[in-house]
LUMFIMAR-709781 format. One record per residue: x, y, z of N, C-alpha, C, O in turn; residue in three letters. Coordinates in steps of 0.02 Angstrom, whole numbers, padded with zeros to 5 digits, always signed. Example, Ala and Ser with C-alpha at 12.3 -4.5 7.8 and 13.67 -1.06 7.14 Angstrom:
2
+00660-00284+00390+00615-00225+00390+00660-00165+00390+00712-00166+00423ALA;+00642-00112+00354+00684-00053+00357+00645+00002+00394+00670+00057+00402SER;
//
This chain:
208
+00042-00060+00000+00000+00000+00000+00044+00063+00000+00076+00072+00052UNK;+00050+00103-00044+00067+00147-00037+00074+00234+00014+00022+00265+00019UNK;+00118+00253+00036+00108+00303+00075+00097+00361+00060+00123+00381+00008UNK;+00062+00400+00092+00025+00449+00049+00056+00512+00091+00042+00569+00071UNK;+00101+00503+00153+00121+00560+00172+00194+00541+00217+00180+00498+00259UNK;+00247+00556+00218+00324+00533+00250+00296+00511+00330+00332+00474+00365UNK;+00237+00533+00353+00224+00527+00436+00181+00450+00426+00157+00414+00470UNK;+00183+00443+00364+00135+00357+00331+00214+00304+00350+00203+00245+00362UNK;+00279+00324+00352+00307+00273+00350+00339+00222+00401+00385+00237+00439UNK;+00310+00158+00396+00327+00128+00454+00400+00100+00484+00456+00119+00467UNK;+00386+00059+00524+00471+00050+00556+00535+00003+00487+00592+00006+00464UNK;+00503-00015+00486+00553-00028+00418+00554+00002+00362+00606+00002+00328UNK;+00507+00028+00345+00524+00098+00279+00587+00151+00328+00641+00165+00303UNK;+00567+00175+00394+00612+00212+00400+00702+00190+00411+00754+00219+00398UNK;+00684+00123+00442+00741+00090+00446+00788+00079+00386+00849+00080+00391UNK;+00746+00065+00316+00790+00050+00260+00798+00145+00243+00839+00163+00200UNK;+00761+00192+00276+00794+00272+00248+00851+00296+00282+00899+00328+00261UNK;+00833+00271+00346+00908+00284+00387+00980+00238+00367+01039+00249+00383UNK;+00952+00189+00331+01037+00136+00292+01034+00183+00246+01082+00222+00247UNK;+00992+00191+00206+01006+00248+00126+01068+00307+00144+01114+00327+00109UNK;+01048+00327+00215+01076+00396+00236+01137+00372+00259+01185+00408+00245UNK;+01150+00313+00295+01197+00296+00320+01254+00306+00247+01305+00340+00245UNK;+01224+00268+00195+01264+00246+00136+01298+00307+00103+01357+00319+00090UNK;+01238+00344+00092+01247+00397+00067+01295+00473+00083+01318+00515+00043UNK;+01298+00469+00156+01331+00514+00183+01406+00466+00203+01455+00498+00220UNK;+01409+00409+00201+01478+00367+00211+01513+00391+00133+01574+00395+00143UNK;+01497+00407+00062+01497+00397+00005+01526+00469-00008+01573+00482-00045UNK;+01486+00520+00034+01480+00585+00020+01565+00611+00067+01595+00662+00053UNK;+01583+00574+00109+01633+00586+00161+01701+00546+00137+01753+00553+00170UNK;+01699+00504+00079+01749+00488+00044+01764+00527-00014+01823+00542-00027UNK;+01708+00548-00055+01733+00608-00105+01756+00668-00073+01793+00703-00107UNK;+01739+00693+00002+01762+00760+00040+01840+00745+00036+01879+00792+00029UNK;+01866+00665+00043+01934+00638+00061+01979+00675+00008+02009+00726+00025UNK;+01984+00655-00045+02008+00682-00099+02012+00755-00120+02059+00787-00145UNK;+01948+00772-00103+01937+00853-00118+01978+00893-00075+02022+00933-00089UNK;+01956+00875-00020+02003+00936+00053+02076+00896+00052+02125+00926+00074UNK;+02082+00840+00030+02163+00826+00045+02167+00809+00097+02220+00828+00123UNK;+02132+00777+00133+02117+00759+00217+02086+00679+00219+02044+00662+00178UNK;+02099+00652+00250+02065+00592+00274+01984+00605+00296+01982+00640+00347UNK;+01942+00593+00281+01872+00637+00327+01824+00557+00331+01796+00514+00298UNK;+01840+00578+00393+01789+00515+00423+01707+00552+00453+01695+00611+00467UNK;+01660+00488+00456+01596+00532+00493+01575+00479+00535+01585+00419+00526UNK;+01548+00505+00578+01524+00463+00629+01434+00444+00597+01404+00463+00547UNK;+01415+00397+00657+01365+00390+00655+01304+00424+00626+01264+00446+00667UNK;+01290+00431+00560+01227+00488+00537+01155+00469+00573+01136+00411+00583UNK;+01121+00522+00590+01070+00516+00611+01026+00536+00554+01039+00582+00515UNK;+00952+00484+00548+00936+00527+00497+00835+00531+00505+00811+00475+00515UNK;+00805+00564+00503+00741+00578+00551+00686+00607+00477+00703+00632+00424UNK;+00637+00595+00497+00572+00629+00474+00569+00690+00498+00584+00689+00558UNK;+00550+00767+00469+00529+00803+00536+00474+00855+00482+00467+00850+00421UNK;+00440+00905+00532+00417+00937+00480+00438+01009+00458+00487+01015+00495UNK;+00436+01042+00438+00480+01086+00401+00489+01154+00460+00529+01197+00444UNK;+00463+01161+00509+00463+01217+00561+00517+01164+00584+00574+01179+00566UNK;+00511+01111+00618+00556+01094+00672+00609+01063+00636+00643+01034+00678UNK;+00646+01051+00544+00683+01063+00518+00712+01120+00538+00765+01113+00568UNK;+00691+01179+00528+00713+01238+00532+00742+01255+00629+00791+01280+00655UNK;+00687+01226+00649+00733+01229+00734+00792+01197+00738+00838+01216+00774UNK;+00795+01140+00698+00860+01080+00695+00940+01098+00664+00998+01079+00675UNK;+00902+01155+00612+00955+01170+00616+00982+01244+00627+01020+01275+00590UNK;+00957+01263+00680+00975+01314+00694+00946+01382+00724+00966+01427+00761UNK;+00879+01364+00685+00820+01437+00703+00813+01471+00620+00847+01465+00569UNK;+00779+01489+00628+00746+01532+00547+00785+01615+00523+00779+01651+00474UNK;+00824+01617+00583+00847+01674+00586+00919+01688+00577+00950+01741+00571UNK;+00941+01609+00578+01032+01594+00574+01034+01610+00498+00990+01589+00460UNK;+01094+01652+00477+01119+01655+00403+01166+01589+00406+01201+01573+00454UNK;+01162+01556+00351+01187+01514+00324+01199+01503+00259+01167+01547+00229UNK;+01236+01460+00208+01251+01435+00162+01223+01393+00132+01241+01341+00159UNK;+01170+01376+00070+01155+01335+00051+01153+01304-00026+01134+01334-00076UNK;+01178+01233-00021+01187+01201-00115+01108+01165-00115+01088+01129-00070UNK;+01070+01183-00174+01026+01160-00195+01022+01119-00266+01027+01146-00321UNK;+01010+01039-00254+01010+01029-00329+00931+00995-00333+00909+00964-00285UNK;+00889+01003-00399+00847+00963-00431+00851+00893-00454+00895+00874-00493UNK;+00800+00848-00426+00837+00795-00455+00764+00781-00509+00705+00797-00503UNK;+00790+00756-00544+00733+00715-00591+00734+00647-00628+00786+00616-00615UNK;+00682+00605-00683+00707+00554-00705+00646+00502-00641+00590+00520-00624UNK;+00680+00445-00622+00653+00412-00588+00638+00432-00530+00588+00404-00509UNK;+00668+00482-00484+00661+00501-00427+00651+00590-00442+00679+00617-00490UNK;+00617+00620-00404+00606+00673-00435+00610+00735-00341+00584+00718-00288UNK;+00634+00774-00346+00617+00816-00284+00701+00854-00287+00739+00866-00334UNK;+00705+00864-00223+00762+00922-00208+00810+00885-00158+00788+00837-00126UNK;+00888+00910-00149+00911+00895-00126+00971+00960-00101+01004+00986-00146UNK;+00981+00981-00040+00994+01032-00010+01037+01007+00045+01027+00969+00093UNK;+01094+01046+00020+01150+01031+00091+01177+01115+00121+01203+01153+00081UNK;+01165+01137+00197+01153+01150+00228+01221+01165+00249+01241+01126+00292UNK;+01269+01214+00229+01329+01239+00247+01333+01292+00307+01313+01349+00297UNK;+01350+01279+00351+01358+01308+00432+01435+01350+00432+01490+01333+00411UNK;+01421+01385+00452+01505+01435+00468+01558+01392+00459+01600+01390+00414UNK;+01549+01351+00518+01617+01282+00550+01619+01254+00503+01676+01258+00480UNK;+01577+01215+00461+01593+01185+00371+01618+01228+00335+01675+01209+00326UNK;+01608+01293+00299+01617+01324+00265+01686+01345+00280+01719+01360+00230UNK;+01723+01352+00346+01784+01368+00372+01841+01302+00342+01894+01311+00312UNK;+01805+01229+00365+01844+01175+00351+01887+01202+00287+01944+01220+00275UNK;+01824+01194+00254+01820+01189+00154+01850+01247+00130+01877+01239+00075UNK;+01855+01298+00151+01901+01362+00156+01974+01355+00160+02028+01364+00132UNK;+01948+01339+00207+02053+01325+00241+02088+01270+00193+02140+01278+00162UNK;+02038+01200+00196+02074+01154+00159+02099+01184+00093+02159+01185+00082UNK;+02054+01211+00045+02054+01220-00031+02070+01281-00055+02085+01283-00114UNK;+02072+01358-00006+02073+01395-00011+02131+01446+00030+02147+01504+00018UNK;+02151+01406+00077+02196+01440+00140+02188+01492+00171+02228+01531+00196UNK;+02124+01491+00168+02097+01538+00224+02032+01525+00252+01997+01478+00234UNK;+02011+01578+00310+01945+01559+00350+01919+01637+00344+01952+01684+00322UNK;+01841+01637+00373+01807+01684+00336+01772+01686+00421+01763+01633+00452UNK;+01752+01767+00457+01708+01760+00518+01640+01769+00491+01589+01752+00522UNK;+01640+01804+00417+01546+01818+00430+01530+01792+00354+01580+01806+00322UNK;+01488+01764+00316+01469+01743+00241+01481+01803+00205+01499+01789+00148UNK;+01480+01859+00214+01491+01900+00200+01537+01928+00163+01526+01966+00116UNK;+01616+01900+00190+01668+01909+00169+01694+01863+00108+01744+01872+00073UNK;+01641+01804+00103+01644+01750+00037+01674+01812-00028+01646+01865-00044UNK;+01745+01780-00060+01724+01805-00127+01712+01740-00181+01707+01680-00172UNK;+01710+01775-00233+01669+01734-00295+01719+01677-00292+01686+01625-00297UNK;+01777+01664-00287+01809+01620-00301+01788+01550-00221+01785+01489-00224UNK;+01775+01604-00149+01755+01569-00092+01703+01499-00108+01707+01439-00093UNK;+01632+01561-00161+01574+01537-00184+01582+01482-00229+01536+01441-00234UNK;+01640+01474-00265+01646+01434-00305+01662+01368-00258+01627+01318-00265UNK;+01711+01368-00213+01738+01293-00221+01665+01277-00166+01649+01218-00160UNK;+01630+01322-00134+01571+01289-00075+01530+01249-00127+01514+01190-00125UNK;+01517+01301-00176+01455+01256-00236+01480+01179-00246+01441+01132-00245UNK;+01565+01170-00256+01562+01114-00288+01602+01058-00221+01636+01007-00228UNK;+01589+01077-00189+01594+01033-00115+01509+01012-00116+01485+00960-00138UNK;+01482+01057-00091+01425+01054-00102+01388+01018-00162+01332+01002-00141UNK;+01396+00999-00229+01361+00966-00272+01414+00907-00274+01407+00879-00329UNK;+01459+00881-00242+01513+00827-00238+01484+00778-00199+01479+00717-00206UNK;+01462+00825-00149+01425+00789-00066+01359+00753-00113+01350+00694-00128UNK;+01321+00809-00129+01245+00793-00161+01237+00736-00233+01186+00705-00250UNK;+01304+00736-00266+01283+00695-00305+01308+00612-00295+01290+00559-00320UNK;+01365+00636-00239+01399+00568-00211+01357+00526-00164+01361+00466-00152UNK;+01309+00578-00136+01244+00526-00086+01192+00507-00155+01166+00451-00153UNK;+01180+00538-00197+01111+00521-00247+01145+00476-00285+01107+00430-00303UNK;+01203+00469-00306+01219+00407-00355+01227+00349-00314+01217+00294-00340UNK;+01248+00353-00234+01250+00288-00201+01187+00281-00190+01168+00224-00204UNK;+01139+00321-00169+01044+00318-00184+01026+00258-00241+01029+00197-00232UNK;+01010+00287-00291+01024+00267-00351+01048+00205-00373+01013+00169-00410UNK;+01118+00185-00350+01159+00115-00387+01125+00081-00323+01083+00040-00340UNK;+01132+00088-00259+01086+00053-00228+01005+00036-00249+00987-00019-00230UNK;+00968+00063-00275+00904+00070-00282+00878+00044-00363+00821+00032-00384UNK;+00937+00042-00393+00944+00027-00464+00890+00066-00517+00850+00040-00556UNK;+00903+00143-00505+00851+00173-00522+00915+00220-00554+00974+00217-00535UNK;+00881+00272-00621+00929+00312-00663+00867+00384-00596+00808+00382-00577UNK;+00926+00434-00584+00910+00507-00583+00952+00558-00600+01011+00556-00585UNK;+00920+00619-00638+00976+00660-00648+00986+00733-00611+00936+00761-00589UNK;+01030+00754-00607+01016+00828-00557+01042+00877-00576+01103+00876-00587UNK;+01006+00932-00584+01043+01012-00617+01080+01017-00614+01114+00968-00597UNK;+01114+01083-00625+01158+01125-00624+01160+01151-00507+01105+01173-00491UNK;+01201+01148-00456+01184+01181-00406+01164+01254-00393+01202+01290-00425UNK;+01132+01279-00367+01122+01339-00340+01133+01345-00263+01124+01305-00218UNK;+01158+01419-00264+01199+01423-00204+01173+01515-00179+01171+01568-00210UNK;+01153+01494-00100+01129+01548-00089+01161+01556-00009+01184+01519+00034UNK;+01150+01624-00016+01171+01644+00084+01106+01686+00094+01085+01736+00066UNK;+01079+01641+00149+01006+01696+00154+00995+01653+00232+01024+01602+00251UNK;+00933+01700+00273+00916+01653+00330+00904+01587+00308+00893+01565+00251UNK;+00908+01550+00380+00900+01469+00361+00803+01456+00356+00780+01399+00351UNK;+00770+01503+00358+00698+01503+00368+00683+01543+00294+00628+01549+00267UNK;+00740+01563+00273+00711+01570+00196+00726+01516+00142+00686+01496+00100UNK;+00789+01498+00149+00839+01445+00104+00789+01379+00113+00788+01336+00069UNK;+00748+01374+00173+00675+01302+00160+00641+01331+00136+00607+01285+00115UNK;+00614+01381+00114+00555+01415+00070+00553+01366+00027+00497+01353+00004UNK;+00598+01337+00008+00605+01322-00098+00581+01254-00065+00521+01262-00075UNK;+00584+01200-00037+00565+01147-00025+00505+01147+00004+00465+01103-00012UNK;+00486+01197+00056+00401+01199+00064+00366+01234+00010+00309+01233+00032UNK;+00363+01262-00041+00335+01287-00102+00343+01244-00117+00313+01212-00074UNK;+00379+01182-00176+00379+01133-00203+00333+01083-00179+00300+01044-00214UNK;+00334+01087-00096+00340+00998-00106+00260+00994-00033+00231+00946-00009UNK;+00253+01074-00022+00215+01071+00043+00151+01066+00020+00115+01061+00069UNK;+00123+01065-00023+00063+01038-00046+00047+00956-00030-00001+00928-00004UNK;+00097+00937-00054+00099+00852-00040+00124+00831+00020+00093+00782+00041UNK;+00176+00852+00062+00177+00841+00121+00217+00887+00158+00268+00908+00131UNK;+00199+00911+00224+00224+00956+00279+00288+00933+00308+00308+00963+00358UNK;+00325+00881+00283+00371+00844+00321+00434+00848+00251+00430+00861+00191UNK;+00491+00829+00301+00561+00834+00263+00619+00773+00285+00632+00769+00345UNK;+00648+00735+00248+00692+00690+00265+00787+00745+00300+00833+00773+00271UNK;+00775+00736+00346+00851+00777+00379+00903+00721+00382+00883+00666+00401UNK;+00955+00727+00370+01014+00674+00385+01073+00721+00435+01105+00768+00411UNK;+01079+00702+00494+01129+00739+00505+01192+00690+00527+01188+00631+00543UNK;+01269+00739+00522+01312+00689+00540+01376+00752+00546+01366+00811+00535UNK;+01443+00721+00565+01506+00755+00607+01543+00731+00550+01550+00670+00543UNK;+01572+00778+00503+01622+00757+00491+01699+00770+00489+01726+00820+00464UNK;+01731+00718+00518+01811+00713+00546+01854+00717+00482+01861+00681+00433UNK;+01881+00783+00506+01944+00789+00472+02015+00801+00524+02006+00838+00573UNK;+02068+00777+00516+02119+00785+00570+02117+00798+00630+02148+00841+00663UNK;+02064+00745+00649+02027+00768+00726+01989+00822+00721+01984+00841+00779UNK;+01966+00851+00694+01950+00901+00688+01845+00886+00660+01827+00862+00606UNK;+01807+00905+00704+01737+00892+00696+01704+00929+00684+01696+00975+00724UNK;+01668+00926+00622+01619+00969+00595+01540+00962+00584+01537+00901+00584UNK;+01482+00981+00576+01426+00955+00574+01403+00969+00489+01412+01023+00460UNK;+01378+00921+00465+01358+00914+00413+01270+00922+00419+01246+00897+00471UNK;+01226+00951+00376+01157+00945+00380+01155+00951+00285+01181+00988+00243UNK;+01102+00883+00287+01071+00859+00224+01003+00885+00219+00977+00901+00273UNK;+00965+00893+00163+00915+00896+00183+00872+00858+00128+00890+00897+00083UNK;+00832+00816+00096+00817+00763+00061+00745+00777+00042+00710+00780+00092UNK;+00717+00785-00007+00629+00786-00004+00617+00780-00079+00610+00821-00125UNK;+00618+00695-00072+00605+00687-00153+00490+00671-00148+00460+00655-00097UNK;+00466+00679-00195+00393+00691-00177+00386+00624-00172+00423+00575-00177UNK;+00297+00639-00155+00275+00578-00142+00268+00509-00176+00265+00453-00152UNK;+00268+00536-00247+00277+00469-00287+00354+00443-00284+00358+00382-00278UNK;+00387+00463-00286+00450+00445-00297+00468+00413-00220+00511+00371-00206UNK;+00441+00435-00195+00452+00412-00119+00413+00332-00112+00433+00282-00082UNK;+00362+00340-00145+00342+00258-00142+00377+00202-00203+00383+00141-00203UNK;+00397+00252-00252+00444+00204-00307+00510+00181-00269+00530+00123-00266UNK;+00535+00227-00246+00609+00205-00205+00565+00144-00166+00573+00083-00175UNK;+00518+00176-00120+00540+00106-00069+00506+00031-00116+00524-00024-00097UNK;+00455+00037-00178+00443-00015-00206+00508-00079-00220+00507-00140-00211UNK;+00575-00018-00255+00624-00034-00290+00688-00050-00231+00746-00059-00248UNK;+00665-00051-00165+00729-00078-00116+00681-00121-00067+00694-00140-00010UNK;+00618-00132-00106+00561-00197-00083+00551-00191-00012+00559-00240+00025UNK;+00537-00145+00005+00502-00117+00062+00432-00092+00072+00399-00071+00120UNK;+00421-00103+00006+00341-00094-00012+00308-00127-00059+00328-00126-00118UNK;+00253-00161-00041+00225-00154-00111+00190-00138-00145+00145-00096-00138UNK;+00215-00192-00219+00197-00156-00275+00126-00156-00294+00107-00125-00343UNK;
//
């Protein structure tokens, strides 16, 4: 039977979303390896249902400026996929690639903006293709967009899209280790409702 809303999914639909996340953010923390020139390990990802206000408390309040990569996905799986760049990330990825650190978004220049975008669509397409080859499903995903705005505006674009069909958002969160050094990663996942029951048809968690 199909689910008609993310608060429809039971203990093993969420159980096989939290391995997806596990996979996906293990996947996303080996391409960071190469990129920053660092070993980057992550701990344990947590990864939750929530609905888009207490998204916005999770990570931070509606009022925190932050960094954010947005990509479209389409094809078999269809929705958005948004990673959630925090000062302390944006500093890592700075320093590693850039040799320097930044106190306010502010001081980003175009070249800053550049390497965040493609950290940022490295992370996003390295969790959706392990999605994907796991799930044995083709999806494809834009071009990223990259914005600095409150964190209560940067969810606008996923509750316009997707809040008609449901009030809720897939969050993945997780730490990731670079030279001892611990950072917090926030995912943010909201592919729609159909696609949400094709995935779990296609990793047989539902049926058909």
């Amino acid at each position: 039977m199909d689910v008609k809303n993310y608060k429809d999914l039971n203990v093993l639909e969420l159980d096989t979303i939290r391995e997806i996340g596990s996979i996906g953010t293990g996947n996303a923390a080996t391409a960071l390896s190469s990129m920053l020139g660092c070993e980057v390990r992550i701990d344990l990802p947590e990864v939750r249902i929530m609905g888009y206000n207490e998204a916005i408390d999770w990570i931070g309040g509606p009022e925190v400026i932050t960094a954010g990569v947005l990509v479209h996905m389409s094809g078999e799986l269809n929705g958005i996929m948004l990673s959630v760049q925090q000062l302390e990330f944006v500093n890592l990825v700075l320093e590693r690639i850039m040799g320097r650190t930044v106190d306010h978004y502010k001081e980003l220049t175009d070249l800053d903006r550049s390497a965040l975008v493609e950290v940022g669509n490295i992370m996003i397409s390295t969790f959706i293709n392990a999605l994907s080859s796991l799930a044995d499903i083709t999806t494809r995903l834009t071009v990223p967009a990259f914005a600095v705005d409150m964190q209560g505006a940067i969810l606008t674009v996923p509750m316009a899209e997707f809040g008609g069909q449901s009030d809720y958002i897939m969050t993945i969160s997780a730490n990731f280790i670079c030279n001892g050094r611990a950072v917090p990663c926030r995912l943010l996942l909201s592919p729609d409702i159909r696609s949400l029951n094709f995935l779990l048809k296609k990793l047989g968690v539902l049926d058909g």
